[in-house]
PDB file with SEQRES, HELIX, SHEET and CRYST1 records, atoms N, CA, C and O in Angstrom:
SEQRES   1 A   50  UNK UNK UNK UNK UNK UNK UNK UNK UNK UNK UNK UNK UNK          
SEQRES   2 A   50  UNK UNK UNK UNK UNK UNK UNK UNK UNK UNK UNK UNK UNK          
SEQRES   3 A   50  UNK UNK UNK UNK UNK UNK UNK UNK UNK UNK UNK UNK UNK          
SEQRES   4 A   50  UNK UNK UNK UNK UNK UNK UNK UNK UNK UNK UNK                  
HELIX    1 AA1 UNK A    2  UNK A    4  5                                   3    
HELIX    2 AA2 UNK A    5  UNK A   10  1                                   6    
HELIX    3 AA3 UNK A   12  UNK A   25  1                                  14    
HELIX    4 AA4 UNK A   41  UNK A   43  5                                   3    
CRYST1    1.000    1.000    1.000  90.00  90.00  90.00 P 1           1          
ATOM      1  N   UNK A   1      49.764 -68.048 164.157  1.00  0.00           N  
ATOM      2  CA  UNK A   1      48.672 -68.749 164.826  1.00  0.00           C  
ATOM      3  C   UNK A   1      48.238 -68.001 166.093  1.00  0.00           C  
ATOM      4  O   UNK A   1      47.038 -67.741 166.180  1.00  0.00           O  
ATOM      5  N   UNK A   2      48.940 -67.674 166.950  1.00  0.00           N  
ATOM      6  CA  UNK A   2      49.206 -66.588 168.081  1.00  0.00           C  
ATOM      7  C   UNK A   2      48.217 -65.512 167.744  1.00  0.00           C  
ATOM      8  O   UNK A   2      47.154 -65.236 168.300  1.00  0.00           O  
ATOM      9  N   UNK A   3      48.811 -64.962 166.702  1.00  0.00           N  
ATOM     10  CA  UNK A   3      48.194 -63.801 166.431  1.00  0.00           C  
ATOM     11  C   UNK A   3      46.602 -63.410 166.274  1.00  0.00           C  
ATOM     12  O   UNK A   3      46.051 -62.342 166.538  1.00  0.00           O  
ATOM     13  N   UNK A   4      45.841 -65.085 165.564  1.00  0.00           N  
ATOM     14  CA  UNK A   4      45.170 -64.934 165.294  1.00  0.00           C  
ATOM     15  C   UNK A   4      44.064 -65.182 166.075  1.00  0.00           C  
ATOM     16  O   UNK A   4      42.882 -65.024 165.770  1.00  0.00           O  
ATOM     17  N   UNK A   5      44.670 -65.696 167.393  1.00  0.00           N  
ATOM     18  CA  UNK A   5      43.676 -66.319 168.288  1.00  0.00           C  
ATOM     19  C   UNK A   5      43.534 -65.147 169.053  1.00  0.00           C  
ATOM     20  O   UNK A   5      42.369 -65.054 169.437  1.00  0.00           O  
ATOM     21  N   UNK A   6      44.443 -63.943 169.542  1.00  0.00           N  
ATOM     22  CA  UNK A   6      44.347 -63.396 170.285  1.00  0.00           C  
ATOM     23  C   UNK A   6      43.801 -61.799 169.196  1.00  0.00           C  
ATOM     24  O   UNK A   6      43.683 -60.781 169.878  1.00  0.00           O  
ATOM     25  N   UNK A   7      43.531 -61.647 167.798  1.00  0.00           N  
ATOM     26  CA  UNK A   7      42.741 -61.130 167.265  1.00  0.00           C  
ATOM     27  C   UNK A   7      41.104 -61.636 167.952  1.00  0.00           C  
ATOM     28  O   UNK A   7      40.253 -61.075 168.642  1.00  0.00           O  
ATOM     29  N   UNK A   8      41.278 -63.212 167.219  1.00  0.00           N  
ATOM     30  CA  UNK A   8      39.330 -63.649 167.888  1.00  0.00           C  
ATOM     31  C   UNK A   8      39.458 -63.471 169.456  1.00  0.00           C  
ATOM     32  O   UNK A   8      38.325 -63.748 169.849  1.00  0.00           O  
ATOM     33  N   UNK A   9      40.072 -63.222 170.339  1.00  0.00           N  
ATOM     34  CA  UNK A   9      39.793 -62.849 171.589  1.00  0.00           C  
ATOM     35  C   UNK A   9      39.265 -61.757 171.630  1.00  0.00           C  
ATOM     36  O   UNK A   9      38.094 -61.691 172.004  1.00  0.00           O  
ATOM     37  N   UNK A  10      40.114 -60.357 171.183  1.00  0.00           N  
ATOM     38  CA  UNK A  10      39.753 -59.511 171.253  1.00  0.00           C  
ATOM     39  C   UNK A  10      38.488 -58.563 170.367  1.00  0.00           C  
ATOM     40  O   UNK A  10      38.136 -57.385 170.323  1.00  0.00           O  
ATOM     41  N   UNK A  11      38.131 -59.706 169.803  1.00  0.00           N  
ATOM     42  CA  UNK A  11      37.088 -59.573 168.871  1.00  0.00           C  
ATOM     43  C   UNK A  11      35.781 -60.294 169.746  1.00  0.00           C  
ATOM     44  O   UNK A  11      34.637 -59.925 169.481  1.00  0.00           O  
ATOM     45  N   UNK A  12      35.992 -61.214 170.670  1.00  0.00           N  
ATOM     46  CA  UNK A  12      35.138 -61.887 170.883  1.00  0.00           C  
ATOM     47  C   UNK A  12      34.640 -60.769 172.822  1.00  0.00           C  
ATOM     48  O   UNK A  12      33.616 -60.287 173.306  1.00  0.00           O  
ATOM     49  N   UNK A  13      35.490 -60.837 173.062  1.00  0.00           N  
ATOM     50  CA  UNK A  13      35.363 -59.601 174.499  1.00  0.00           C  
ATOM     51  C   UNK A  13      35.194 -58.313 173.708  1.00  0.00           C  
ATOM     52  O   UNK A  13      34.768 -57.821 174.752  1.00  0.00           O  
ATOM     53  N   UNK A  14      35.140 -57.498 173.009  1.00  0.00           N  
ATOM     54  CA  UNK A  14      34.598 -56.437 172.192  1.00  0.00           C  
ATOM     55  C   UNK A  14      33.115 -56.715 172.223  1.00  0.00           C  
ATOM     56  O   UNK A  14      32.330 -56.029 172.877  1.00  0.00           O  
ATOM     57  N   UNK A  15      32.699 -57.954 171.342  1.00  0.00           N  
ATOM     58  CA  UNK A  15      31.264 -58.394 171.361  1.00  0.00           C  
ATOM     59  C   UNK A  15      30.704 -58.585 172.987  1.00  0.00           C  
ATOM     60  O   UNK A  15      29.510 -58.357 173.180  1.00  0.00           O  
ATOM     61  N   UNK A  16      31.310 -58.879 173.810  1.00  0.00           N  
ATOM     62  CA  UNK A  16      30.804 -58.878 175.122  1.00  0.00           C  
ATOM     63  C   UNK A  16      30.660 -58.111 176.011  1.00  0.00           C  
ATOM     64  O   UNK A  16      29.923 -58.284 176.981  1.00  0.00           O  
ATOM     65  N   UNK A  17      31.580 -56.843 175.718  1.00  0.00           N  
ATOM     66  CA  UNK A  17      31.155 -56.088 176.203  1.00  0.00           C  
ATOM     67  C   UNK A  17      30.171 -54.712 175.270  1.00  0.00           C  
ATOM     68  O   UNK A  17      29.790 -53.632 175.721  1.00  0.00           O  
ATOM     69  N   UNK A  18      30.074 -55.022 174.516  1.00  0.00           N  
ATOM     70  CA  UNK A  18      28.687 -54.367 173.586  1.00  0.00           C  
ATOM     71  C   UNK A  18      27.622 -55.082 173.945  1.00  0.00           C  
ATOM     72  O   UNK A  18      26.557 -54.466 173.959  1.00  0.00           O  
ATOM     73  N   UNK A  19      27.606 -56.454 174.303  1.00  0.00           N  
ATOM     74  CA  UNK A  19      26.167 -56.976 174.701  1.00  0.00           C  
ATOM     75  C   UNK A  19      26.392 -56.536 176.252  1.00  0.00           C  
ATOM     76  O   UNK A  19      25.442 -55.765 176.391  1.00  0.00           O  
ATOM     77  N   UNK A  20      26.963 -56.554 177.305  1.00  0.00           N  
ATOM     78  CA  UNK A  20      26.391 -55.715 178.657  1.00  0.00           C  
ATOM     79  C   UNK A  20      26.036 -54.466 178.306  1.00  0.00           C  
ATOM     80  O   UNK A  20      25.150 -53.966 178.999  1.00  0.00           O  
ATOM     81  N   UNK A  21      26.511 -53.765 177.354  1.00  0.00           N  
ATOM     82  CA  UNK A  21      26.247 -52.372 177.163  1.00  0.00           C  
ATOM     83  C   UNK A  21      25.297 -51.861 176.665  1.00  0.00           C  
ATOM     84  O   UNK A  21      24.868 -50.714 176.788  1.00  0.00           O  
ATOM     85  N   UNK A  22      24.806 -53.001 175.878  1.00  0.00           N  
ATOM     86  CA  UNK A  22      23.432 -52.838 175.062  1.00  0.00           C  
ATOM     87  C   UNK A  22      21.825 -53.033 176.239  1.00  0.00           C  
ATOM     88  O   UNK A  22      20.729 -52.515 176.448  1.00  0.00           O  
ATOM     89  N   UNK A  23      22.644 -54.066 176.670  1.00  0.00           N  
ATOM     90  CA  UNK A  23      21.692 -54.484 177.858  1.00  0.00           C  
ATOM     91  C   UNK A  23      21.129 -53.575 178.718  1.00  0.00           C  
ATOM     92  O   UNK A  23      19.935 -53.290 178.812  1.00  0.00           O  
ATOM     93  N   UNK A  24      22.337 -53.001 179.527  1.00  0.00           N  
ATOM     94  CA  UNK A  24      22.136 -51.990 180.675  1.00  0.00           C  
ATOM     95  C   UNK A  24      21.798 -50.692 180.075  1.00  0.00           C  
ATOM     96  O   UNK A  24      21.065 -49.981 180.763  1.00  0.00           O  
ATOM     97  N   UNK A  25      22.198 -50.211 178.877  1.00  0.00           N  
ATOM     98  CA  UNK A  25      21.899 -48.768 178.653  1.00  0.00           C  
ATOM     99  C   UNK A  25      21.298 -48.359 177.311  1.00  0.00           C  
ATOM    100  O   UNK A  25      21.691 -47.345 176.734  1.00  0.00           O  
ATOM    101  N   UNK A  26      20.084 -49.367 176.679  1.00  0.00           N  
ATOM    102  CA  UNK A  26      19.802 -49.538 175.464  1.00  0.00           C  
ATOM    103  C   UNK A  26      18.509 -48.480 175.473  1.00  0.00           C  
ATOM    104  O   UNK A  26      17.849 -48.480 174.434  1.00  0.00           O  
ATOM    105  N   UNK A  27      18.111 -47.648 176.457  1.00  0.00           N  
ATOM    106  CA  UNK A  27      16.778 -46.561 176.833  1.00  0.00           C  
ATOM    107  C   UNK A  27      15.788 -46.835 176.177  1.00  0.00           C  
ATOM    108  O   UNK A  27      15.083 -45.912 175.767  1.00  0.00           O  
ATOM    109  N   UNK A  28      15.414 -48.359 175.856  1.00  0.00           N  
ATOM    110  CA  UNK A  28      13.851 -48.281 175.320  1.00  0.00           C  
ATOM    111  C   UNK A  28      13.089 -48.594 176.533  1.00  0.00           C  
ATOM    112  O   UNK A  28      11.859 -48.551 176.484  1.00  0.00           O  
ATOM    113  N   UNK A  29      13.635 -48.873 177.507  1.00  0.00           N  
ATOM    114  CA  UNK A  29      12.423 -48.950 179.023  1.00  0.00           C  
ATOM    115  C   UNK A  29      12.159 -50.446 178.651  1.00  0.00           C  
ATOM    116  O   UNK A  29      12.700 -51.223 177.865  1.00  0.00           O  
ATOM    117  N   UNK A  30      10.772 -50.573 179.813  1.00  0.00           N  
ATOM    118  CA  UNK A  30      10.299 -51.472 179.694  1.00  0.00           C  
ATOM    119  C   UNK A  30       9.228 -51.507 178.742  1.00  0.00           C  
ATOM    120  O   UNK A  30       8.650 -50.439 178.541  1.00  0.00           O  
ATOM    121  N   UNK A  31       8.729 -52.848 177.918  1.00  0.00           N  
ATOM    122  CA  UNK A  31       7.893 -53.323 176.984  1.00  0.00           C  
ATOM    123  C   UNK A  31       7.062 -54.087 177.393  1.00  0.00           C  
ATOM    124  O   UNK A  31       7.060 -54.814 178.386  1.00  0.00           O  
ATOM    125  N   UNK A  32       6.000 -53.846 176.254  1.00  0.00           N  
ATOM    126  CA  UNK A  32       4.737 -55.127 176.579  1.00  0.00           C  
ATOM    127  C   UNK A  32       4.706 -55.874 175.689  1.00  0.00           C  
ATOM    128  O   UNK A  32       4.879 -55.413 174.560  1.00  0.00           O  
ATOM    129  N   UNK A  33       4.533 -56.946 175.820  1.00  0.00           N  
ATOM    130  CA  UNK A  33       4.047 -57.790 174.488  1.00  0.00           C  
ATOM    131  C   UNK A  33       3.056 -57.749 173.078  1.00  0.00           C  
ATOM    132  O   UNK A  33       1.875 -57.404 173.030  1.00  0.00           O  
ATOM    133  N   UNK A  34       3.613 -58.045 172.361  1.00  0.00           N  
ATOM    134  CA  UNK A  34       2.685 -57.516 170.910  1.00  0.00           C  
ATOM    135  C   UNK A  34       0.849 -58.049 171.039  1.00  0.00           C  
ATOM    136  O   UNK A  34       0.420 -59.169 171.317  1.00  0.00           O  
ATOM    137  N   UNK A  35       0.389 -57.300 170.851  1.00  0.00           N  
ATOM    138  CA  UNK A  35      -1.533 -57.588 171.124  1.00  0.00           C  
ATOM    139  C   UNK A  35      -1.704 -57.861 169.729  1.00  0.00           C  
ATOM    140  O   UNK A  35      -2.300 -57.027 169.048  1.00  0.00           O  
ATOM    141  N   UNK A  36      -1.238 -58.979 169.174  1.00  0.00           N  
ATOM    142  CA  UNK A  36      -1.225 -59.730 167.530  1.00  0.00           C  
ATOM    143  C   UNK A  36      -2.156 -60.812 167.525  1.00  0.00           C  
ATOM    144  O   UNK A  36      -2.504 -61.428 166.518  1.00  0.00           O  
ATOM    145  N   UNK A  37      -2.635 -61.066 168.970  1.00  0.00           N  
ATOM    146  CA  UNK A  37      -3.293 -62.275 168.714  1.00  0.00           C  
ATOM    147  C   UNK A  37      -4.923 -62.109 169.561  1.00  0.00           C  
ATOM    148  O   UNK A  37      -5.097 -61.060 170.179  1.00  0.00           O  
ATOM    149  N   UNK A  38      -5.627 -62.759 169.557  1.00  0.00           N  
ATOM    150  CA  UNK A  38      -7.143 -62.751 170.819  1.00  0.00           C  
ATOM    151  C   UNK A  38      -6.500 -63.262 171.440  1.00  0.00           C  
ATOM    152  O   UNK A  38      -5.591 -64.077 171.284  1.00  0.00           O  
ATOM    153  N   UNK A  39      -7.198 -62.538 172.651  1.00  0.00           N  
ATOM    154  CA  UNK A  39      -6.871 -63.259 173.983  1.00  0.00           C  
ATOM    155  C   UNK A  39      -8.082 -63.946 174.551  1.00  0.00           C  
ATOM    156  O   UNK A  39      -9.087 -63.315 174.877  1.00  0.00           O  
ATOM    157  N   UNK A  40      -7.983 -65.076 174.648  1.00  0.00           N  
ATOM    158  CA  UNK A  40      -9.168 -65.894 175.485  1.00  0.00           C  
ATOM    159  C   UNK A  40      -9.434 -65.944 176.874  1.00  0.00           C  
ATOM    160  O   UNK A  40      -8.701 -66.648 177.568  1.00  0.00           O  
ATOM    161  N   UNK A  41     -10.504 -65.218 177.473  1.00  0.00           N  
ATOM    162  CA  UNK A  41     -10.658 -64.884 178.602  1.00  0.00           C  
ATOM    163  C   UNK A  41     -10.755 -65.902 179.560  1.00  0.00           C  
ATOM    164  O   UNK A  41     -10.760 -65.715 180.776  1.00  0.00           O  
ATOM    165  N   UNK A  42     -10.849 -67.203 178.871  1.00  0.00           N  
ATOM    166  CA  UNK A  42     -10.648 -68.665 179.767  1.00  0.00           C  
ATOM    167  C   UNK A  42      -8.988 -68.724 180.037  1.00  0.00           C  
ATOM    168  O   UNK A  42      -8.656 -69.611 180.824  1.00  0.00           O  
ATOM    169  N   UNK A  43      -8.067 -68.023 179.574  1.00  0.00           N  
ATOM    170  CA  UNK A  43      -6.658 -68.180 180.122  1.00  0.00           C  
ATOM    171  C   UNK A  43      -6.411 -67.094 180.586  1.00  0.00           C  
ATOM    172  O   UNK A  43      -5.220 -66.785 180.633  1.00  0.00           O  
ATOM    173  N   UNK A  44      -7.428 -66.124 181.094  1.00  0.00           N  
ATOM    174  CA  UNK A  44      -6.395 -64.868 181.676  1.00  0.00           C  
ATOM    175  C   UNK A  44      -6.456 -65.348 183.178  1.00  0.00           C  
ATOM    176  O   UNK A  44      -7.299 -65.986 183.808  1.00  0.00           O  
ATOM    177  N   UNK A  45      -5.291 -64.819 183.493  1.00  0.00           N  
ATOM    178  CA  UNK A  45      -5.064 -64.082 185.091  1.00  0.00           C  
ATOM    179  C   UNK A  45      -6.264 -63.889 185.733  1.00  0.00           C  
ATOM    180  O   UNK A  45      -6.934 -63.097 185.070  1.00  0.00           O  
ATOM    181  N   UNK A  46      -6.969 -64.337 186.947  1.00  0.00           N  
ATOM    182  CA  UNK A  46      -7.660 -63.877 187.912  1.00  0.00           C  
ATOM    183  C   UNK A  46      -7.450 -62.103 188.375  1.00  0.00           C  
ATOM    184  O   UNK A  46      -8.279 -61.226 188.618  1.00  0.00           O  
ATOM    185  N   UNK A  47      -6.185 -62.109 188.355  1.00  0.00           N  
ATOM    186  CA  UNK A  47      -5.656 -60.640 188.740  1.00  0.00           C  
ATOM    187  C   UNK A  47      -5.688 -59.711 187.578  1.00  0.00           C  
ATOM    188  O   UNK A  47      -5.516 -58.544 187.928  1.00  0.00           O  
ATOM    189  N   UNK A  48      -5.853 -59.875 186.334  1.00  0.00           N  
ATOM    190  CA  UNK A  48      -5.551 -59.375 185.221  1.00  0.00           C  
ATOM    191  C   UNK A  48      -6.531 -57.996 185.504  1.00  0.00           C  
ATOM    192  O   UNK A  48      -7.554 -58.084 186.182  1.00  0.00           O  
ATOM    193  N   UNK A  49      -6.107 -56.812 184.934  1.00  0.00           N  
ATOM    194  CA  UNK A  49      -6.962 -55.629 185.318  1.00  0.00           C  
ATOM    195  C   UNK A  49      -7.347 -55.314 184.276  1.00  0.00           C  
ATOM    196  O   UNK A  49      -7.813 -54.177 184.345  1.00  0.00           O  
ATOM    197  N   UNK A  50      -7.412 -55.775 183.191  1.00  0.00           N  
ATOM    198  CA  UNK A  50      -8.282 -55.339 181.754  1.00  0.00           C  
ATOM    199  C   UNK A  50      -9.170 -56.744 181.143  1.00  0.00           C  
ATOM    200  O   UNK A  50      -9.855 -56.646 180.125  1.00  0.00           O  
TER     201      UNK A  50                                                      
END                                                                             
């Protein structure tokens, strides 16, 4: 029983530290959102520059 909990531990901190790792050093930069839809110029941003 021992054994098996401290297998899913170390299975479960493995997965956690692959998700900080993925996070911090995954080099796709920053993204924009997909342009899949119209945009209605009655909801843009005042500030919007396009």
């Amino acid at each position: 029983m021992t054994t098996a909990l401290l297998i899913l531990s170390i299975f479960a901190l493995a997965l956690a530290v692959a998700t900080v790792v993925t996070v911090f050093r995954d080099g796709r930069g920053p993204s924009v959102p997909p342009r899949s839809h119209y945009e209605d110029p009655q909801f843009r941003s005042p500030a919007a520059s396009y």
